[in-house]
N, C-alpha and C positions, 0 to 999 in steps of 0.2 A: 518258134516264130515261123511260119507259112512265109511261103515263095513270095506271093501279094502281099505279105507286110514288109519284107525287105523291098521290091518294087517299090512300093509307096516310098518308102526311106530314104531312098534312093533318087528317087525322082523330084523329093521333096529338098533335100539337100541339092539337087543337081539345079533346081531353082534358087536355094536361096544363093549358092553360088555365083547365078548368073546373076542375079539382080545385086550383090558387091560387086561385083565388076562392074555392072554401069555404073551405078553407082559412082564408085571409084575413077570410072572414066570421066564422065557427066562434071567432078568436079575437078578432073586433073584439065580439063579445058576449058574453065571458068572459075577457080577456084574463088575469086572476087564473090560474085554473084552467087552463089552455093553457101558463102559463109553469112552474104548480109541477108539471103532468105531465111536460113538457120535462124539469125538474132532478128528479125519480124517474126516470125512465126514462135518461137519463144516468148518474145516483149508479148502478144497480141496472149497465148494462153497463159501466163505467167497470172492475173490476175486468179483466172477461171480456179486454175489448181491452184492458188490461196485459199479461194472461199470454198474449192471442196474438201484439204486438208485440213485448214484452222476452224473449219463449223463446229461448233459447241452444242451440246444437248441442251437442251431445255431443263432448266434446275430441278425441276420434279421428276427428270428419268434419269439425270444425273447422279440423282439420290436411291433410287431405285437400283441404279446397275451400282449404286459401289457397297447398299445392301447386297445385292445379289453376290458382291466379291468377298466380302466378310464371312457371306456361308459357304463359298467354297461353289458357287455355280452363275460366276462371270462370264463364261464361255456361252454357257447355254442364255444368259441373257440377252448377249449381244446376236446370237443365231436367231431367238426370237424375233431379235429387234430388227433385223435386217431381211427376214422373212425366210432363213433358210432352213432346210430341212433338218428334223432332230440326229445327233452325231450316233453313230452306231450305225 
């Protein structure tokens, strides 16, 4: 590891440090206000990341990717499917 990889490391932790401290401060002086924007902001995306966990294939790729799991190449179906590049 090079002198500017630990720098970066270093500098990068030395941020995320400081931003828990405000953080931490931010709510140690309002903790009211800090918890009821936590559950707005939660309630408000709470739907959003339902319907992008629970979305369901469409029955015809359904069937397709649980072929594709029976021969033993699930993996590569779903990398197709979500457009990423081949494994290797």
């Amino acid at each position: 590891m090079s002198s500017v990889e630990i720098i970066a490391i270093v500098v990068t932790l030395a941020a995320a440090f400081v931003g828990v401290a405000a953080l931490v401060f931010l709510v140690g002086q309002r903790p009211a206000f800090w918890v009821g924007m936590a559950i707005a902001v939660f309630q408000r995306a709470w739907p959003v990341i339902l319907g992008f966990v629970m979305r369901r294939m469409p029955p015809e790729e359904e069937a397709a990717w649980r072929e594709a799991e029976r021969q033993g190449q699930g993996d590569e179906f779903m990398r197709r499917r979500r457009g990423a590049p081949p494994k290797g």
